[in-house]
N, C-alpha and C positions, 0 to 999 in steps of 0.2 A: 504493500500500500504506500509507503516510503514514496517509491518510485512511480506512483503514479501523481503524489504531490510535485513531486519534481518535473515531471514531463508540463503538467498542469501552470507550474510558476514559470517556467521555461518559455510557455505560450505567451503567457500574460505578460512579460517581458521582454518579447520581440518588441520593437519596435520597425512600424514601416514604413517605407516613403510614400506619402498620399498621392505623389505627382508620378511613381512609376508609371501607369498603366498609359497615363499620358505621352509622357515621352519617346514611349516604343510605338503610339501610336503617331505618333508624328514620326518620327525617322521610318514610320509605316508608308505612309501616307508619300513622303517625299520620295522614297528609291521607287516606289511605283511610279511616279511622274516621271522620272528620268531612265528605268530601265523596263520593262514590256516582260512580261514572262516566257520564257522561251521552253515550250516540250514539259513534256510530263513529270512530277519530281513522286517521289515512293511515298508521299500521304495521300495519292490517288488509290484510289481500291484496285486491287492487283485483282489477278485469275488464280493465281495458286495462293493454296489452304493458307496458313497462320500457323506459327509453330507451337502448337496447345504448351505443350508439353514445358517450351522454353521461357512460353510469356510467364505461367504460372508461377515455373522455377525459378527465374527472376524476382516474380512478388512476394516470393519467398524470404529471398534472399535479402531483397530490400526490409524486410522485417527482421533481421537480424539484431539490430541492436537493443529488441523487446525478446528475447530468448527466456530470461529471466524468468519477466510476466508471464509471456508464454508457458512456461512449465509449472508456473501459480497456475495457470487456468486448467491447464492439463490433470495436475493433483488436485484443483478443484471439480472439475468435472468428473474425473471417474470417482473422487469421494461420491460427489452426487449420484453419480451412476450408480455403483456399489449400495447406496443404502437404497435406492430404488429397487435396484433388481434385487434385493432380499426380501423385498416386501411377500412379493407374489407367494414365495415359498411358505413364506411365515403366515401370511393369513390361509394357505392349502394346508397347514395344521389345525388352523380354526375349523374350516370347514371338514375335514376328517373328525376332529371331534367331534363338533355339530352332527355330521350322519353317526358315527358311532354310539353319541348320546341317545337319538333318534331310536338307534338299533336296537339297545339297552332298554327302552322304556317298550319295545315292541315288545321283546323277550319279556316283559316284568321284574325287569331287572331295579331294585329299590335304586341304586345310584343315579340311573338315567342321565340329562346334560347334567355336564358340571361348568356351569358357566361363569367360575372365577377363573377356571383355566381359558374357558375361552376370551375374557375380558381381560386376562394377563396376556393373552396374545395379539390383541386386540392393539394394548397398547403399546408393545412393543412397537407392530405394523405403523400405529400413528408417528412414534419417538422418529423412527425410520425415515419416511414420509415427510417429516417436519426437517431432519437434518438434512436431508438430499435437498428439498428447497430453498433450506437455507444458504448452501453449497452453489446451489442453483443463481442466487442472488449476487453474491460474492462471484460468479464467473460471468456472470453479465455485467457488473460493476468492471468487473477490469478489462474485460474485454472490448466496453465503451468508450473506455481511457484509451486505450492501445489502438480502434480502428480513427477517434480522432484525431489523436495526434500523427499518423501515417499518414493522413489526408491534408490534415496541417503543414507535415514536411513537403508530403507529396507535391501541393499547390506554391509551398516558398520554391523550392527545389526551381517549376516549372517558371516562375516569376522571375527568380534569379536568371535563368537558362534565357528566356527573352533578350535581355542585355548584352548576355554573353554571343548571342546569334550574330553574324555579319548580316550588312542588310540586302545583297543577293539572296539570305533564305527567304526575304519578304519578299522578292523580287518572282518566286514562283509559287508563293504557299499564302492562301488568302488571309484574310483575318476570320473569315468563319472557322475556316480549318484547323485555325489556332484557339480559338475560341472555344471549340468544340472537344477537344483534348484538356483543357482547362476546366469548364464545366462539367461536361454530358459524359465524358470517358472516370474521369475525376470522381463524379460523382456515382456511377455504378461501382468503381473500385470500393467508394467508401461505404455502399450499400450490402456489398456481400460481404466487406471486412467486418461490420458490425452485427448483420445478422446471419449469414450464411457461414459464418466460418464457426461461429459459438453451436451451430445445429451441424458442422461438420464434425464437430473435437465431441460432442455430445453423443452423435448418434454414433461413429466408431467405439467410442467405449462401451456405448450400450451393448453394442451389436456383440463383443466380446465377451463383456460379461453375462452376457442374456447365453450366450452359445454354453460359455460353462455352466449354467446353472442347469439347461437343458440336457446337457449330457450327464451333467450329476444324477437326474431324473430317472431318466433310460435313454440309453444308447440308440434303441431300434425306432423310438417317436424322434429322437431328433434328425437321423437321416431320413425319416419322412419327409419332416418338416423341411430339411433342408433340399429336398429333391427338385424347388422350384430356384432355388439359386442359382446353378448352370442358364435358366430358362430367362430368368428376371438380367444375368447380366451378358448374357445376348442381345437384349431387347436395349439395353442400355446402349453397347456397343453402336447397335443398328443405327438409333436415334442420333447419339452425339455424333456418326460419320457421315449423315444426311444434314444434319441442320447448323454443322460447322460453319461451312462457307456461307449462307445465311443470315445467321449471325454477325459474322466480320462486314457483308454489306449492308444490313441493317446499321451497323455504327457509322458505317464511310458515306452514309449517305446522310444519315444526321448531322456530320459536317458539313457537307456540299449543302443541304436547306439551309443548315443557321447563317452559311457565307450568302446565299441569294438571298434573302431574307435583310441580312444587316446590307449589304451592296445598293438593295434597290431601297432600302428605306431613308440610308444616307443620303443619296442622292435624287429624294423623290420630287424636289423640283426640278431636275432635268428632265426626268423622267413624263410627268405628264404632259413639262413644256413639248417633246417629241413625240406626245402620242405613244409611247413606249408599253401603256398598260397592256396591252393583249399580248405582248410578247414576252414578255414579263412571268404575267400569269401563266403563258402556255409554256414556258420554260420550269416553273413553279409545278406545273403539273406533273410534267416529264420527272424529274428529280421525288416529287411525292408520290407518285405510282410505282417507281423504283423503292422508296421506302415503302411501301405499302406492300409490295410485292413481296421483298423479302424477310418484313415482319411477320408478316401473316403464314409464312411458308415455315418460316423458323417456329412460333409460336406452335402452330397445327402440328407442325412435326415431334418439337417437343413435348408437347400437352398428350399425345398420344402414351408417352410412356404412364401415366400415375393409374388411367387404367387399367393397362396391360398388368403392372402390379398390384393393383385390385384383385383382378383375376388367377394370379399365380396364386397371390396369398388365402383365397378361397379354396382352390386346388386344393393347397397347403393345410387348412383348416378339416377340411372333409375328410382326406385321407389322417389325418392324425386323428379325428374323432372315431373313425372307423376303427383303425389299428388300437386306439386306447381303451375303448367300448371292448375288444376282445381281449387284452390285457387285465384290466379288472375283472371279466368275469373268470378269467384264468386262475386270478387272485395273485397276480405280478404287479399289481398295483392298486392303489386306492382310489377311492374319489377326488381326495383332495391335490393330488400329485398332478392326475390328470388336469384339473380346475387350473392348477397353478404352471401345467406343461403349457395350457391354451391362454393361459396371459402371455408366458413369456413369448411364447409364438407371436402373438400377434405385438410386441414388443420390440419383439427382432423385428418382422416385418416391418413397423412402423418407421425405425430407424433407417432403414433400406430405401422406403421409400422416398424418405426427406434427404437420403443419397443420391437415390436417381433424379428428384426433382432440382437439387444443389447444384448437380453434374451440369444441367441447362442453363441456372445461371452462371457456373463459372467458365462456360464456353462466352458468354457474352463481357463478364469481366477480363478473360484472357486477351478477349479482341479489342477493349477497352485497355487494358496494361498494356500489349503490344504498341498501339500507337501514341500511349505517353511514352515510353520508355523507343520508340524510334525517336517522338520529338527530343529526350534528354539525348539521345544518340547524336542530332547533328552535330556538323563538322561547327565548331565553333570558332569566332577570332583568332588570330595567332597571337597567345597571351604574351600579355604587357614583360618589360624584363627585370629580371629580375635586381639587378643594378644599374635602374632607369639614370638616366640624364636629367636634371634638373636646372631649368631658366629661374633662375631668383630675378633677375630683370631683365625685361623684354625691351630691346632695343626697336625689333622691326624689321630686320633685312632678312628676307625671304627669297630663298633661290630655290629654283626649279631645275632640275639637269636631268636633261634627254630623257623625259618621266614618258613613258607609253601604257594608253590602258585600253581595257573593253569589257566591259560589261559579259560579252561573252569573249572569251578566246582569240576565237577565230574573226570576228569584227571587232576590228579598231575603233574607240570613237577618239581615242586621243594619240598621235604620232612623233614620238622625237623630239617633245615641245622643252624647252627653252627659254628662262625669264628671269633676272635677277632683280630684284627691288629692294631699293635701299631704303632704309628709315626713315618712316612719315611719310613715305608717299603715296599718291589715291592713284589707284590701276584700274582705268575704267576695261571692263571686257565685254565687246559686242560681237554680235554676228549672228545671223538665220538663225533657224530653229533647228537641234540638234547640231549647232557648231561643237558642242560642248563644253559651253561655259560654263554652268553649274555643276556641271562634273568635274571641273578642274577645282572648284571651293572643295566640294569632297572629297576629293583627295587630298587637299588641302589640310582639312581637320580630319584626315585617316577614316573615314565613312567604309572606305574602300582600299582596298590594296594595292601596288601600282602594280604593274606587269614591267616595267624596268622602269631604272633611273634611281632617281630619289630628290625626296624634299627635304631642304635644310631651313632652321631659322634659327639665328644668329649664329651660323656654322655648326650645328646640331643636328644631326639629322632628327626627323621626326621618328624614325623606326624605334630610336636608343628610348622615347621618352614614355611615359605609360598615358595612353589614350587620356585619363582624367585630369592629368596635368598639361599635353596639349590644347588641350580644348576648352580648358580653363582661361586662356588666354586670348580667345576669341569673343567677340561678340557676335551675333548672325540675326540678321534681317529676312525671310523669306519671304518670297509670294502667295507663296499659302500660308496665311496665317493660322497660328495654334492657340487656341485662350480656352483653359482646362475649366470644368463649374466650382466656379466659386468667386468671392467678389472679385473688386476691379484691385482693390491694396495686394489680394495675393496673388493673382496673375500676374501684375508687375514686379512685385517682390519674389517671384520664381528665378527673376534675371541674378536677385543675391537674397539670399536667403537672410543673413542677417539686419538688412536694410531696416531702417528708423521710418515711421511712418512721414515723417519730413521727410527724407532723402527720395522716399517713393514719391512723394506730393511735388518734389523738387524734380524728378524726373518728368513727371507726366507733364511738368509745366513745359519744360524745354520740348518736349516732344508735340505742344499743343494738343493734349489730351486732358489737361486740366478742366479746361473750361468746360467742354460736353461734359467729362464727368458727373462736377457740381450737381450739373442740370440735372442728371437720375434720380429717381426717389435712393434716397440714402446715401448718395453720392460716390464715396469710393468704397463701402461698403454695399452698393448697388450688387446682385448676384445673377452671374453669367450662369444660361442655362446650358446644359450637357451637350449641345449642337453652337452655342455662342450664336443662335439667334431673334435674340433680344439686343444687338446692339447691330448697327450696320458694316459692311464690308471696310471702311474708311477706318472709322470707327478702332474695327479691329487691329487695323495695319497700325494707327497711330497708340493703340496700348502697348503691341509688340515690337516697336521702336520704342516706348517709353523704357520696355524690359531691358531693354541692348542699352540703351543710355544710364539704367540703373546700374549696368553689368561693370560699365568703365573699363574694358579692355584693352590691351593695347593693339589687338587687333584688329579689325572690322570689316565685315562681310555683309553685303546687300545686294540681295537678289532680287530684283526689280520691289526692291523697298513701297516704291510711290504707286503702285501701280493698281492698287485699288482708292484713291483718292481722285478728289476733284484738281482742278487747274489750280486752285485757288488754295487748296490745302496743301498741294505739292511744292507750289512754293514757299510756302510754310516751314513744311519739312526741309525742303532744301537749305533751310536758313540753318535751320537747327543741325543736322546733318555736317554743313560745314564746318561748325564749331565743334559737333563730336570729333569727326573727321580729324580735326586740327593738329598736328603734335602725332598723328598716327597712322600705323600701316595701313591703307585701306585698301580690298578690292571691292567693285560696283559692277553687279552685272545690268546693263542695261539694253532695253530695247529704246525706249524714250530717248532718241540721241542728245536731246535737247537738254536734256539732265546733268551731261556729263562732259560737257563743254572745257571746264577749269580744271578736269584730270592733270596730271602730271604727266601718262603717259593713257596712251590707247590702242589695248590692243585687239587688232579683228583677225577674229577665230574665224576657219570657213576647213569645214572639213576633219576637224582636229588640229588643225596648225596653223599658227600666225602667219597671215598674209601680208597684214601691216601694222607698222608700230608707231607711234609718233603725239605728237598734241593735235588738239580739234584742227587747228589751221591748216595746217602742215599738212594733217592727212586730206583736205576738201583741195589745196593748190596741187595736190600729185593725180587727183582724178580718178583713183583707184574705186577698190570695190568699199571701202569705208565714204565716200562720195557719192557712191550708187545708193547704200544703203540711208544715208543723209538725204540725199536731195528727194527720196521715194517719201519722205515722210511729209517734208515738207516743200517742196515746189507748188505744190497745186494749194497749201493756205497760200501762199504768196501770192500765186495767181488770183 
């Protein structure tokens, strides 16, 4: 019990980041926009079976470090067991007595019942009775302890491992998919841990001890009894090698709905802007016919066995009444022997059956284990080193040398590129869509891994440093804004966690986000809902600039920062911006050429590689493709 307070305080002491779920969902959200899934990845539902045998063995395994409890529940159970299966015998001494009293008063026998003996047996049967349930109590009690806290780790384990992922796994693995492993797999695990495995440690000891008491009896009723066994685990066999695969797509396709389901709900302004509903829906149907189909196949299939051991154990019953009936009149046994052969029979069989019907759920636990324990499988970051490199102060100069990458392999999006920047300077980078400008920020702050070259800043390369300490010295602006539910002080206060409620108020001023603010009911306690909208697109961009201004790094990254604001606001921004800017390394990715005018340097990507490099002027007098891309914007306001 010690050890169950411990597991218990252990919980209650975790402490955990309320902003996790956020942040994976945003580094979700962003390698989707820049990388396309390419081909099938193995959380799709395969054709061949599931390794029964391996998933299980593993959950095993994973339970290892409850051994202990585990062997409390074991000595608790077969206690339990033990004073149960004594019962039956003890009270088939009551009832012999009772007939033999019976017999006595037939003959005119003066003694007739003697009913303190049968009320001394009586109570012994209760004593019995009463310890087995207490026994009973006590293996439920720890066994509640042990399947929560598995499910506890189970879900930290899965939550840590998020983090730990590169974000090419998000690039082919939805978020339903993820989600569904987390929940719905999660949650059957923790369903059979709690009730199925206390009715598996139960009915095995039963089934044991019921067999010895049986054969203590006579030998020849319990290979009666036992004659349906061969029969009952056939049937078994049969069932679980039909309704395996079944099973395994039943789960695989609870993830495929919960991903169509959150996809189209996210997105359901798009959605009925295009007309989208019918396709939608008939996709929704395809995906729930598939679950339908293979629940209902697995279900039927399985459900078939309880009565099939119905039927055995009636078998079972008949022939032992039969056999026992000619036994007693033989006078090889009593009445009460018999009375207490047909409990334990039907005792045994009980246990057997809540075998066979356990068997069905732990086919769909195993299929549920199996693809958490793929997802703890993936190939994870290439962990941080172990005697990291540490910037105590960041100067700013950032050099790029012949860094080549692709999202897959075999396509390049970035080629042999080349960049040195010196401290404090702003590096605007443009170019068409898919030049790979945002892909150069990430690899920037390591999102991703180059395929040659390397990044250095302040002669450091970025490999030697450990990702939290990188990245700690960035600030980053996206185009997709992220603003997690909760007010406006902690969404801007996620940019530094220790910030002063002034230093936030002082941010949002400079970011021009002060003023709307105010305006909210509550103002900078106003509360952002779970989607963020309740406040507008602008809105948003100018909170998640307020973040990056609270952040104060000395490095800074904007990826088309303004680009959900008005004319009027962006120049706003721009002001503010310049004074971030000031004093620091900045990169600007921009389409808005008009933004980015007083760079220091500009460079246009086209293809993966610098075409041209230069300041705004410079590059419009050479006529290039930085000039094409300029005057398409604007020629025709001029005109």
């Amino acid at each position: 019990m010690k050890q169950q307070d411990e597991l218990l305080k252990e919980k209650e002491a975790d402490k955990k980041n309320p902003f996790a779920a956020g942040m994976s969902q945003n580094n979700k959200d962003q390698s989707k926009r820049q990388a396309p899934r390419r081909g099938p990845s193995r959380f799709m539902p395969g054709e061949k079976a599931r390794d029964f045998k391996g998933s299980i063995g593993r959950l095993i395994t994973y339970m290892g470090r409850y051994k202990w409890l585990i062997l409390i529940i074991l000595f608790v159970a077969a206690g339990s067991s033990v004073f149960s299966i004594f019962g039956p015998k003890t009270l088939g001494r009551a009832t012999t007595e009772l007939f033999e009293g019976v017999m006595r008063m037939v003959r005119g026998d003066a003694l007739g019942i003697d009913f303190a003996k049968i009320g001394s047996i009586l109570s012994r049967v209760l004593l019995m009775y009463g310890f087995s349930a207490l026994f009973g109590l006590i293996q439920g009690r720890v066994m509640a302890v042990i399947s929560a806290d598995i499910i506890y780790r189970l879900r930290n384990n899965l939550s840590e491992k998020l983090h730990r992922l590169p974000l090419s796994f998000y690039d082919r693995v939805t978020q339903g998919e993820v989600l569904s492993r987390i929940t719905n797999d999660v949650d059957t695990i923790g369903h059979t841990l709690n009730q199925s495995l206390s009715q598996i440690i139960t009915s095995v000891t039963t089934v044991i001890g019921v067999l010895i008491m049986m054969l203590s009896i006579n030998l020849t009723l319990t290979l009666v009894g036992l004659t349906v066994i061969p029969l009952s685990l056939l049937m078994i066999r049969f069932v679980v090698s039909r309704s395996q695969g079944y099973f395994r797509k039943q789960q695989a396709y609870l993830g495929h709905i919960s991903s169509h389901i959150e996809e189209m709900y996210g997105a359901h302004v798009v959605l009925k802007t295009n007309n989208g509903e019918e396709a939608s829906i008939e996709h929704f149907d395809t995906l729930n016919t598939e679950l339908y189909d293979s629940s209902w196949r697995a279900q039927f299939i399985s459900h078939i066995m309880m009565p099939m051991m119905r039927l055995f154990s009636n078998l079972g019953y008949v022939g032992v009444a039969m056999v026992g009936g000619y036994l007693m009149v033989q006078g090889k046994l009593n009445l009460g022997d018999i009375q207490a052969f047909i409990q334990y029979l039907n005792s045994f069989h009980g246990p057997m059956q809540n075998i066979a019907n356990i068997s069905n759920i732990l086919q769909q636990t195993a299929a549920a284990a199996e693809r958490v324990f793929e997802f703890l499988d993936e190939e994870e970051e290439i962990p941080n080193p172990e005697e990291p490199a540490v910037l105590e102060t960041v100067e700013g100069h950032v050099e790029f040398k012949d860094i080549c990458f692709g999202y897959d392999p075999n396509v390049p999006v970035i080629n042999n590129f080349s960049l040195d920047v010196k401290p404090g300077q702003q590096i605007a980078i443009v170019g068409p869509t898919g030049a790979g400008k945002t892909t150069l920020v990430k690899l920037l702050m390591r999102f991703y891994e180059l395929g040659c070259g390397e990044i250095l800043i302040d002669d450091i390369n970025i490999k030697t440093m450990t990702r939290e300490d990188l990245r700690s010295k960035f600030a980053m602006v996206l185009q997709d804004t992220w603003l997690f539910n909760g007010s406006i002080m902690e969404n801007i206060r996620y940019g530094r966690q220790d910030a002063t409620d002034e230093e936030v108020m002082q941010a949002a001023d400079m970011a021009y986000a002060d003023h709307f603010t105010r305006t909210l009911p509550g103002g900078y306690n106003f509360e952002i809902n779970e989607d963020a909208t309740n406040v507008s697109a602008g809105q948003k961009q100018l909170l998640t600039i307020a973040r990056a201004v609270l952040k104060d790094a000395p490095i800074l990254i904007l990826d088309e920062a303004t680009s959900s604001v008005d004319t009027r606001t962006e120049l706003l921004i721009q002001k503010a911006m310049t004074k971030l800017m000031r004093g620091r390394t900045s990169f600007v990715i921009a389409h808005r050429l008009s933004t980015i005018k007083n760079a220091d340097r500009i460079l246009v990507l086209r293809d993966g590689n610098i075409v041209e490099i230069g300041k705004h002027d410079e590059l419009l007098d050479r006529q290039g493709f930085y000039a094409e891309l300029y005057y398409s914007q604007f020629v025709k306001q001029a005109e």
